[in-house]
Every structure is written in C-alpha cells, then in structure tokens.
Backbone as a ProteinNet text record, in pm:
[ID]
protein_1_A
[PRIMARY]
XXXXXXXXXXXXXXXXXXXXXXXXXXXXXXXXXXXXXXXXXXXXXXXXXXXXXXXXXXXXXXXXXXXXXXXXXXXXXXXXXXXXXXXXXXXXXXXXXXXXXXXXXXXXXXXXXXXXXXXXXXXXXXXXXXXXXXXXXXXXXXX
[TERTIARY]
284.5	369.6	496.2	611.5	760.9	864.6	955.2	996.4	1040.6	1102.9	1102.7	1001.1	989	894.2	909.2	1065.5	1054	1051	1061.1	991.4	879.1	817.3	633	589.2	646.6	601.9	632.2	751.9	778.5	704.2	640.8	563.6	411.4	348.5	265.9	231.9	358.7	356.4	375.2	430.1	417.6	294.6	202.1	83.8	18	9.2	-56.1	56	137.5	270	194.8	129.6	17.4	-92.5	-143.5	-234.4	-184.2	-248.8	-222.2	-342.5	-337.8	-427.2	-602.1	-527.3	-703.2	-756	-684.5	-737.5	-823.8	-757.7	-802.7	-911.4	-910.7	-1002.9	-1159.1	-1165.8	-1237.7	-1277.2	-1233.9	-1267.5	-1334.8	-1277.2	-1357	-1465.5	-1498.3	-1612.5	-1717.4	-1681.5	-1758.1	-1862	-1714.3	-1758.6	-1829.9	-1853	-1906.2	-2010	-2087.7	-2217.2	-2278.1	-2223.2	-2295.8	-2347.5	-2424.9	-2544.3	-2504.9	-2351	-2278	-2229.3	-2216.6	-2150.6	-2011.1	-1978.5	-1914.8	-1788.9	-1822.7	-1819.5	-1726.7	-1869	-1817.6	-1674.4	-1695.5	-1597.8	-1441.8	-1451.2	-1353.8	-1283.7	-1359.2	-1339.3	-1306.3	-1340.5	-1291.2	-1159.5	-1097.8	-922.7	-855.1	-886	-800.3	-779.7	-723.9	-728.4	-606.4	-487.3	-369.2	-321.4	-370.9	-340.7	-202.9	-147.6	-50.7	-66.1	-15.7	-68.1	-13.1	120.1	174.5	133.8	73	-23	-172	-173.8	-305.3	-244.1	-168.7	-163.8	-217.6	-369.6	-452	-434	-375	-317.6	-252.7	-122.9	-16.1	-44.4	42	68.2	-67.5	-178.5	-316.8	-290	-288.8	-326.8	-449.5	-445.5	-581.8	-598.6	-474.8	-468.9	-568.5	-557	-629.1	-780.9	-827.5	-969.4	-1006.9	-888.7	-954.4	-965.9	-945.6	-993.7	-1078.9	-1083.8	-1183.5	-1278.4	-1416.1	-1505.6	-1502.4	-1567.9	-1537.4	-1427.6	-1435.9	-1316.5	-1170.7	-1149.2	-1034.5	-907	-852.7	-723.3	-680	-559.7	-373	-335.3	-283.4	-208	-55.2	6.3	198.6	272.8	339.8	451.1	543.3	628.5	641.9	594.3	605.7	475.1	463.1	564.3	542.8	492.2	469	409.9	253.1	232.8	81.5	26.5	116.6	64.5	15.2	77.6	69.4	-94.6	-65.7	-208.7	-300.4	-320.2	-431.5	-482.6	-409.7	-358.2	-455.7	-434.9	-467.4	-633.3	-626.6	-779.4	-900.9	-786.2	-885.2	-905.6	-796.4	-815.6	-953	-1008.2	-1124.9	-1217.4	-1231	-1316.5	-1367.1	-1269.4	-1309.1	-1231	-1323.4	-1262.8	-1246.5	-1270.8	-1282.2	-1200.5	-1108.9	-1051	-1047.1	-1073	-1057.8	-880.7	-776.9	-667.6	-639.7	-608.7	-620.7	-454.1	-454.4	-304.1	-312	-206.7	-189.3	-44.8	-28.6	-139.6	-197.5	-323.7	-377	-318.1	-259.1	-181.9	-115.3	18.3	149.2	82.8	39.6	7.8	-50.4	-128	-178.6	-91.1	-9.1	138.6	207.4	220.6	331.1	254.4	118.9	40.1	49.8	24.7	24.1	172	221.3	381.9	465.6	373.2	473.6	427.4	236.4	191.5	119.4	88.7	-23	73.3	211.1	290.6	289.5	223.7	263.1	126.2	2.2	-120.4	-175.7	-241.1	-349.6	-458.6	-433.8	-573.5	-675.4	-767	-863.7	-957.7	-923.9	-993.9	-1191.1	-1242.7	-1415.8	-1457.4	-1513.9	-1540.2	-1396.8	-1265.6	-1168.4	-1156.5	-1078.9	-1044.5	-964.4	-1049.2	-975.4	-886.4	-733.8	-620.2	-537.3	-626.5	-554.5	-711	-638.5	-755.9	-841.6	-745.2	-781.7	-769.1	-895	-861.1	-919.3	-850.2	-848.1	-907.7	-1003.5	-1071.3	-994.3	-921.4	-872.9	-898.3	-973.2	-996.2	-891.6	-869.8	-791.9	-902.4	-919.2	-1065.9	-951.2	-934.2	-869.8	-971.9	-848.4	-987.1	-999.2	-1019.3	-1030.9	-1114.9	-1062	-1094.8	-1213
-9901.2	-10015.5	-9965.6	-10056.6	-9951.7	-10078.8	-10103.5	-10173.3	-10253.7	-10153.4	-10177.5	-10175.4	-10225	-10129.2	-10011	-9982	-9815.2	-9729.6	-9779.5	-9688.6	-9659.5	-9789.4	-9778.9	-9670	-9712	-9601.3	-9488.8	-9486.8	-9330.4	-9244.9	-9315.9	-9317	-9245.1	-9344.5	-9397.4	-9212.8	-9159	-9079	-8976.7	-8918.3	-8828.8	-8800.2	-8915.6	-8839.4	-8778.4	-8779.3	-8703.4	-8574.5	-8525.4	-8489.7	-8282.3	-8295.7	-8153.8	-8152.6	-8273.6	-8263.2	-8211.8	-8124.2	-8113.5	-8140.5	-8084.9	-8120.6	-8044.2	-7919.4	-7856.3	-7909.8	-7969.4	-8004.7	-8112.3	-8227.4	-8319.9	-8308.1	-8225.7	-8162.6	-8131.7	-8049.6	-7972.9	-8104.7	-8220	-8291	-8400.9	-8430.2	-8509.9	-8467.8	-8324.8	-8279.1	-8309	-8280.7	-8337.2	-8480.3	-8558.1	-8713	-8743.3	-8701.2	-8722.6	-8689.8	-8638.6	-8605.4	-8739.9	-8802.3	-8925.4	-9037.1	-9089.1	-9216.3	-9323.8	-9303.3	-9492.9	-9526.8	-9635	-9730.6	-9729	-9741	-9820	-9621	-9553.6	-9420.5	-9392.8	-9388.8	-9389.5	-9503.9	-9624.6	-9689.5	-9672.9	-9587.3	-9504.4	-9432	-9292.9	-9198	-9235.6	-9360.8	-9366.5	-9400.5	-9453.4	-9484.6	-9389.9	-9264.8	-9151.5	-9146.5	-9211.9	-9115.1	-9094.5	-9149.2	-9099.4	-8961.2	-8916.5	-8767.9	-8803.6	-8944.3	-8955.7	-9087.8	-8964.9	-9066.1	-9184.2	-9239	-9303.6	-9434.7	-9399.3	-9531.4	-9565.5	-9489.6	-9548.5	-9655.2	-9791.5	-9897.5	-10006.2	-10031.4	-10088.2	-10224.4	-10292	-10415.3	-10411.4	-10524.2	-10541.9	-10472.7	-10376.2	-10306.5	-10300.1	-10228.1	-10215.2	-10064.3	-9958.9	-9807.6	-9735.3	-9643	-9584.6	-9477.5	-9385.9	-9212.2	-9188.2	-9250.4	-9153.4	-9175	-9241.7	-9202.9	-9120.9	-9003.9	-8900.2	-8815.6	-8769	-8618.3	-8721.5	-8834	-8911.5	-8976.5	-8965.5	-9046.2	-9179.7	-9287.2	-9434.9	-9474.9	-9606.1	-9670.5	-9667.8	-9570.5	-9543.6	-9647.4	-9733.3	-9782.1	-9849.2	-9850.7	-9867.6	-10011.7	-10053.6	-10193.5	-10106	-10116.4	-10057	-10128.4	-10156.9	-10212.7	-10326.6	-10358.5	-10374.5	-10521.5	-10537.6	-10610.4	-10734.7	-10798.1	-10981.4	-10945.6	-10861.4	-10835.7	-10820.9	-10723.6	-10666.3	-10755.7	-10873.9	-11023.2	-11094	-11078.5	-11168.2	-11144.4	-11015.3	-10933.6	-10991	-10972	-11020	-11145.1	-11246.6	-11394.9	-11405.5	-11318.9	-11357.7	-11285.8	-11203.4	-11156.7	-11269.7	-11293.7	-11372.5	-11524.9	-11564.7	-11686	-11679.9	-11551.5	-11534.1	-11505.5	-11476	-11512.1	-11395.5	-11324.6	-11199.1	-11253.2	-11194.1	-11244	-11097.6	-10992.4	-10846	-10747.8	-10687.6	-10607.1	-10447.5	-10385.3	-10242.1	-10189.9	-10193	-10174.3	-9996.9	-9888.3	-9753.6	-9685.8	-9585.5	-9535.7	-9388.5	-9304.8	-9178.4	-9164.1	-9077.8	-9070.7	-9207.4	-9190.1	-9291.7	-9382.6	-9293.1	-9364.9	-9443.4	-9364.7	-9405.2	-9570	-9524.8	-9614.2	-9769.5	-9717.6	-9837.7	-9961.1	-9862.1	-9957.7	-10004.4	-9943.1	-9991.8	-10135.2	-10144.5	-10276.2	-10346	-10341	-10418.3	-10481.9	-10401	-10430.2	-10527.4	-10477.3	-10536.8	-10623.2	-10608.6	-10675.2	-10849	-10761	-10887.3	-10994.2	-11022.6	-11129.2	-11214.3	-11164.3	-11255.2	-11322.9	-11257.9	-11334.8	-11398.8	-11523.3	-11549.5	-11527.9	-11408.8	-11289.9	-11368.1	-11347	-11362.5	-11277.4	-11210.9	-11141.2	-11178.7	-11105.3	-11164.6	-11240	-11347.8	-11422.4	-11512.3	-11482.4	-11604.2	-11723.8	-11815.7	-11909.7	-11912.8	-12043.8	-11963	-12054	-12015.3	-12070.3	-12111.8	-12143.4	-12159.4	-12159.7	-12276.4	-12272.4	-12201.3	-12086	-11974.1	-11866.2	-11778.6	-11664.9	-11545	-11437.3	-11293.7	-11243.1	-11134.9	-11047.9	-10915.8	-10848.5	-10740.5	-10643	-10530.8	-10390.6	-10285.6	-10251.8	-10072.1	-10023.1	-9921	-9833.2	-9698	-9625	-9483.5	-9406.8	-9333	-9220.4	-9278.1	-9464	-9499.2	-9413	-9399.2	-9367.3	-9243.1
-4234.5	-4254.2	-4322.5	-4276.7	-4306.2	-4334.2	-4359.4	-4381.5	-4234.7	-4169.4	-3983	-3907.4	-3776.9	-3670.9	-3655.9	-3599	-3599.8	-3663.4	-3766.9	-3906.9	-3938.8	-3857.8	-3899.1	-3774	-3666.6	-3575.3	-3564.3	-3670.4	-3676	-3790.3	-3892.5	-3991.1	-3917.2	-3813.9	-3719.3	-3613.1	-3576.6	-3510.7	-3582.1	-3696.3	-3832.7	-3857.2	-3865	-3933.5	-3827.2	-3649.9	-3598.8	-3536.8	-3584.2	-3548.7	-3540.5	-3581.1	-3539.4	-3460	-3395.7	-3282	-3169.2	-3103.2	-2959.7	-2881.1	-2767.8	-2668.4	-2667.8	-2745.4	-2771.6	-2883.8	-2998.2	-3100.8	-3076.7	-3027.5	-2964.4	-2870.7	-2787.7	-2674	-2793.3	-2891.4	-2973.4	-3047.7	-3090.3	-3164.6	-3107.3	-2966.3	-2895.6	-2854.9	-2807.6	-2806.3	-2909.7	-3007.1	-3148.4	-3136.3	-3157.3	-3115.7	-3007.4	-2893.3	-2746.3	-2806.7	-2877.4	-2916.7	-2965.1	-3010.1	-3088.7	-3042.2	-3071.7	-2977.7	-3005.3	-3144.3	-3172.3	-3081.6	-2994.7	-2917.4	-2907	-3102.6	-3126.3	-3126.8	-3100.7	-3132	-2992.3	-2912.1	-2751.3	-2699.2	-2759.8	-2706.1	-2739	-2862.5	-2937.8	-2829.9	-2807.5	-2758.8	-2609.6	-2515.1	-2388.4	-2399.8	-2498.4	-2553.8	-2483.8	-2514.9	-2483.8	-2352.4	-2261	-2128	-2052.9	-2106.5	-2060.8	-2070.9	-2230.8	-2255.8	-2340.1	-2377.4	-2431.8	-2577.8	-2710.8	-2833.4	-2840.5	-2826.9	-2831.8	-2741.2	-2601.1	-2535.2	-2624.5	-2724.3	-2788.8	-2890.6	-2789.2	-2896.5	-2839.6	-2862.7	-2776.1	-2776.4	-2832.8	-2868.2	-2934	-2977.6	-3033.9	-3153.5	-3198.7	-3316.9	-3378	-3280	-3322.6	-3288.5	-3326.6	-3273.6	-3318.2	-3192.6	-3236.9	-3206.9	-3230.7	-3247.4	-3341.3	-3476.1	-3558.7	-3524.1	-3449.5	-3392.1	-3340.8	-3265.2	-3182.2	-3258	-3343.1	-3466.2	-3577.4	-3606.4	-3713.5	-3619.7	-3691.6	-3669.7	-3692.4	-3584.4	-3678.2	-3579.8	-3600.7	-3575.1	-3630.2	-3643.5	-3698.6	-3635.8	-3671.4	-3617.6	-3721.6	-3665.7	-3712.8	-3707.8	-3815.3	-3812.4	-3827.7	-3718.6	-3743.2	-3714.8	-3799.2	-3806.1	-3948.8	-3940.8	-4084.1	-4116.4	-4310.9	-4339.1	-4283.6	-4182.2	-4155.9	-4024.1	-3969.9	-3832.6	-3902	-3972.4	-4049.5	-4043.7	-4130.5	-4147.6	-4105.1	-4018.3	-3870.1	-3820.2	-3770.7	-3706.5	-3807	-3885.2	-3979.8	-3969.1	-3976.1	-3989.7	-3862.9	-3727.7	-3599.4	-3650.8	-3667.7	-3711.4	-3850.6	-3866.9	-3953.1	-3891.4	-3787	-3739.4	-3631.7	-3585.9	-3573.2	-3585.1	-3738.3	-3819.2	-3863.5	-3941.7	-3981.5	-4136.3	-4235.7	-4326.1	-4454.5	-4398.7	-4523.4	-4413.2	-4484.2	-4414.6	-4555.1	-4500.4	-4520.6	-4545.4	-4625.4	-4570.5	-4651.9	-4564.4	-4640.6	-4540	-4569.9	-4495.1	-4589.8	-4542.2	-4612.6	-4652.8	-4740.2	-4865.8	-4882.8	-4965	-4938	-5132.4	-5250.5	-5367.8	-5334.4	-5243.8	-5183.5	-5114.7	-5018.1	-4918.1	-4963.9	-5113.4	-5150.7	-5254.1	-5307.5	-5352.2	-5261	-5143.1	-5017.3	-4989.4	-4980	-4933.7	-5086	-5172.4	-5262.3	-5250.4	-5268.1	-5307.3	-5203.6	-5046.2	-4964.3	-4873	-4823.9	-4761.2	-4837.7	-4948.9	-5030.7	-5047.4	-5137.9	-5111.7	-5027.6	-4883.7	-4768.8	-4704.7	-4790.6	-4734.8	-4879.8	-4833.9	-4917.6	-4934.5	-5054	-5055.4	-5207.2	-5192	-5291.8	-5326.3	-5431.1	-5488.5	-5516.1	-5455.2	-5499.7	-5639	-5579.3	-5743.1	-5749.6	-5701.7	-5733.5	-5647.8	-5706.8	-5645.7	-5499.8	-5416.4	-5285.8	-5282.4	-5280.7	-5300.5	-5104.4	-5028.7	-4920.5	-4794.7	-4714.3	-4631.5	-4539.1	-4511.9	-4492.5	-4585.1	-4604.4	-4705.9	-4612.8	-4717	-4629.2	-4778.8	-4780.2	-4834.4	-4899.8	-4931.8	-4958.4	-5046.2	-5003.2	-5111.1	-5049.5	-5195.8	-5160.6	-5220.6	-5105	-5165.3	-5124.8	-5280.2	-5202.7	-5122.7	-5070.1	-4960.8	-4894.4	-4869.6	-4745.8	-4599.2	-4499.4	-4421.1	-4423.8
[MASK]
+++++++++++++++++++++++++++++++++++++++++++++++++++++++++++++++++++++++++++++++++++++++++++++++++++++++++++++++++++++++++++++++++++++++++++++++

C-alpha cells in the first residue's frame, strides 16, 4: 500500500524484483509436493510465466505465493482502494483479516497510520462502533 496505485505496484513488483524463472521453477517444485488444496490452487495461478498477471482480482495479487507456502496474497494499491477491497470482503462475511507487508515494522505503521483511519476496526473485547466491523491484527513476521 503506497500512497498511489503506481506506487503500490511499484512497491508490489520490488519485492519480487529477484525472482526469475528457475527460482520460481525450484520453488514450485517444492510446493507441488503438498496434499493442501488450498496449496495446489495456489500454485495453478502461475501459468502465464508473467508476475505482473498474477492479479487475480482487483488489486488482489498473488506473486508472493510462488516462492511462499500458503496463500500468500496482496491487497495493492493505495489505502481507499485497500479499503475498499476489504469493505467488499467483509460484506461477505469475512470478518479477521491477517494484514502483514515487508518489512514487516515499516509496513505495520504504513497500515496503522494510513489504512486503519478509514475502516471501522475493533479491537477484540471492544465496542463495535459500526454495523459492520472488520477484525484487525498486526502480527509481525506475518507471513
């Protein structure tokens, strides 16, 4: 998340800015081993051969899944879009979100500072201040 879009995606494309094609190749090998579902459905993402088409839905990406295990994906773009995405995720009924980025210090002031203002977050145990509420931990290390 960046103050722009193309900042976030340029942010977005920085952190895999040392993958190439064997790395990726070597890491997916890895992952193809595993009996999660949720693992496999990861790993079929990849098949253009190009990072930048891994934005599987609106400002959803999911580069960093091919060298990480897990569902690894991306909310990019700046924070009233983030918002947004969320807003739409929680209007179906997801209510805990995981939010982590790298560094993962940096990253967690950039969300405090720039995303939380714009949702109505409730901390566990508080008052829920809006008829919809969203869940929010910074867990460093995240991912």
């Amino acid at each position: 998340m960046r103050e722009t879009d193309a900042e976030a995606w340029a942010a977005a494309d920085d952190l895999i800015r040392y993958l190439d094609a064997d790395t990726i190749a070597r890491s997916q090998a890895v992952l193809g081993r595993t009996q999660s579902e949720g693992q496999r459905r990861m790993n079929t993402l990849h098949g253009s051969g190009k990072l930048r088409d891994l934005e599987v839905s609106p400002n959803l990406w999911a580069a960093i899944a091919l060298v990480t295990g897990g569902a690894g994906t991306a909310l990019v773009g700046r924070p009233e879009i983030v918002a947004d995405r969320l807003r739409e995720y929680a209007d179906l009924g997801i209510e805990t979100f995981i939010l982590s980025g790298y560094p993962h210090l940096e990253e967690a002031y950039r969300v405090a500072e720039t995303l939380f203002p714009l949702l109505p977050i409730v901390e566990e145990g508080g008052v829920e201040s809006a008829s919809r509420q969203l869940r929010a931990r910074v867990i460093p290390g995240g991912w």
